[in-house]
N, C-alpha and C positions, 0 to 999 in steps of 0.2 A: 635247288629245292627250297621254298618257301618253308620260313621260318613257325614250328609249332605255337599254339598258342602262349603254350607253357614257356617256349622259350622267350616269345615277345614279353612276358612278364616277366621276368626276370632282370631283361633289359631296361623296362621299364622301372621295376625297383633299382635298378641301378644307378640310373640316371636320376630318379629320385632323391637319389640319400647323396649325390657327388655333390660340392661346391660348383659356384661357379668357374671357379679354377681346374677344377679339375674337370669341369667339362671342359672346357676350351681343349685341356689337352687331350679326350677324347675326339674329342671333333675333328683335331689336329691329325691324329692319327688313324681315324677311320679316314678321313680324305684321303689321305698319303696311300692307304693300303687298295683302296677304290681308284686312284690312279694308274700304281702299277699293276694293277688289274688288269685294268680296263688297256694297257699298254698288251699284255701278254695275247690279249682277244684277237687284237689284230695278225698273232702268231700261229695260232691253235684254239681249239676249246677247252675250255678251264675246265679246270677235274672239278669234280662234287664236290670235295673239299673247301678246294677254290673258292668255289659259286657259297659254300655257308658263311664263308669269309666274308663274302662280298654282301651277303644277306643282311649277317649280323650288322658291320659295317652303315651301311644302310639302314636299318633300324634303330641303332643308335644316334643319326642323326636325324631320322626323321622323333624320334623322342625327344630329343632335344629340344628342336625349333618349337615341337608342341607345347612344354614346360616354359620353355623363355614367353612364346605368342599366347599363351593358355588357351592352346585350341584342343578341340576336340577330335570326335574318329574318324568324320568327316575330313580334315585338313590331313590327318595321318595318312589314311587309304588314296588320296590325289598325291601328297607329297612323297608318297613310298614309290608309287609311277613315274611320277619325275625323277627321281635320283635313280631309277633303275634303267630310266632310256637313255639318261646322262651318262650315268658311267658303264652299263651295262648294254646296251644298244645297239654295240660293234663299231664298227667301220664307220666313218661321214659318209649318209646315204646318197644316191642321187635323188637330184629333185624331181617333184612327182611327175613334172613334165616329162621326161625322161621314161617314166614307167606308164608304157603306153598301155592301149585296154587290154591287146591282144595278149600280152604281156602277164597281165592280172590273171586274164581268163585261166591262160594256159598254167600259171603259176599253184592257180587254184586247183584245175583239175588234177594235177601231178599229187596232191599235198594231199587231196582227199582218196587218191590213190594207195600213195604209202600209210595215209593213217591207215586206210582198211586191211594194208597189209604186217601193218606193226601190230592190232589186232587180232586177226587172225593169226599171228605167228608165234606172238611173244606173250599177248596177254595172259593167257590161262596155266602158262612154262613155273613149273616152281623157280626158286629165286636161283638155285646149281643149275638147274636148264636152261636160266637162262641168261646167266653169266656167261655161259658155256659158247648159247648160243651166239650170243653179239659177239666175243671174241672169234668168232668164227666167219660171224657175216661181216663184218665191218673191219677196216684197215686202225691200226694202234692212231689214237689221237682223234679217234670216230665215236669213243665211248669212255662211260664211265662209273663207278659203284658207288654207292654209299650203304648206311645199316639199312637205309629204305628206301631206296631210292637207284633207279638205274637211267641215264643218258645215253642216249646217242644221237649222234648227225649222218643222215644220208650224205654222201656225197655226192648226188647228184641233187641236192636241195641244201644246198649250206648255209641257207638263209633262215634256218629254222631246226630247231632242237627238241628232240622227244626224250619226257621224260615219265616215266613208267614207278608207281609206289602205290604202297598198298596203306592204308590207316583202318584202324579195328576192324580187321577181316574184309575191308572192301575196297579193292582194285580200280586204277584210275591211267590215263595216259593223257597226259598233258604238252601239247604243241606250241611253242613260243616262239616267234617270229624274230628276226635279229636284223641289222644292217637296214635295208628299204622296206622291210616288214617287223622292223622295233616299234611293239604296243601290241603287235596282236597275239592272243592268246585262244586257243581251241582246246576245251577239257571235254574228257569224253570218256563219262565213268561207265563201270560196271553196271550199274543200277544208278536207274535215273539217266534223265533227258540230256544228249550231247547241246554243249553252248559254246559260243565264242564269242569276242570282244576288242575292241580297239583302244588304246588310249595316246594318243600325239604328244608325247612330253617333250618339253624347250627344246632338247634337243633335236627332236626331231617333226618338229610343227609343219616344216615345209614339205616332208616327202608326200603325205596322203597315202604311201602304199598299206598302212596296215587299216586305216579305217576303209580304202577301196578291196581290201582282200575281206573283210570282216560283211559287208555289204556285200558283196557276190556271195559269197557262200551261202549268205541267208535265201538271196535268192536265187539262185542256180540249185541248190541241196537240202532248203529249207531247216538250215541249221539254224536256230536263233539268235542273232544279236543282241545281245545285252548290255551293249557298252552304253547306251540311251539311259535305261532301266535303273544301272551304276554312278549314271551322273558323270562318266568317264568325258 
């Protein structure tokens, strides 16, 4: 679950008022905790918990590098993408050769599949319905809780993680791509236009799967791509 605003300031006073010493040693140990992470991914899906570890982590290093290079939001918003296909991204993808069309197509259609049915199913569930619910649809290590926030993975689509929160009254379900689809992202609020997006970080420059899945959807479903728009 992406980090609140509030909490990104926070971070950001922190990293403010530290020495350089002591950043070193944050830096130090956000790395270390963003490894054995990113080690556990290859195991299971990280609990909510997990993933705000990994969040913060990641924001404190992307505050960092801004403070040392004195960049701005621009450089934060691309280097928050890269550290998150880096350590967050899963598995070493295959290369996009490998992930033939047919492949995309059928990847695609399955995905807009279950969004329609994580929708229909779970969005409208109070938050006891549908805790209830996923512990019932889904096998243990297929989901997971936070105070706002719920996760799970299809098992028949492990390449991709839904996670379902709500912020001042309004309901939102957010699709994350992982392993040969790390970068893409499909949000698809309550209110207001569904979008999706690709972004190719270091890590993962050579698969192409998530800006070729970001691309069909626009035009196979007429979902918008915005990863142009975002400069991604």
């Amino acid at each position: 679950m992406p980090l609140s605003n509030a909490e990104q300031q926070t971070i950001e006073k922190i990293v403010a008022a530290a020495s350089p010493d002591q950043r070193n040693v944050m830096r130090s140990e956000a790395k270390t905790a963003l490894t054995q992470l990113n080690k556990r991914m290859a195991q299971r899906l990280l609990f909510l918990e997990e993933n705000k570890v990994a969040e913060t982590a990641i924001e404190l290093l992307v505050r960092m590098e801004a403070v040392e290079k004195e960049r701005g939001w621009r450089f934060r918003f691309k280097r928050r993408h890269q550290l998150k296909q880096i350590y967050l991204g899963g598995a070493a993808p295959k290369p996009f050769s490998a992930i033939v069309k047919t492949e995309v197509n059928d990847d695609a259609a399955e995905l807009m599949t279950l969004t329609d049915l994580a929708l229909t199913k779970y969005l409208l569930l109070s938050e006891d319905e549908l805790m209830a619910a996923l512990q019932l649809d889904f096998p243990s290590g297929h989901y997971g809780f936070d105070l706002d926030a719920l996760t799970f993975v299809f098992p028949n689509m492990s390449d991709f993680y839904f996670t379902l929160s709500e912020n001042t009254g309004s309901k939102s379900l957010c699709v994350t791509g992982r392993r040969k689809y790390a970068g893409f992202t499909l949000f698809v609020p309550d209110r207001g236009y569904w979008h999706c997006s690709a972004w190719e970080g270091i890590a993962h420059s050579e698969t192409g799967g998530a800006k070729a899945l970001a691309q069909l959807i626009e035009k196979k479903f007429g979902i918008r791509d915005i990863s142009n728009t975002v400069g991604l």
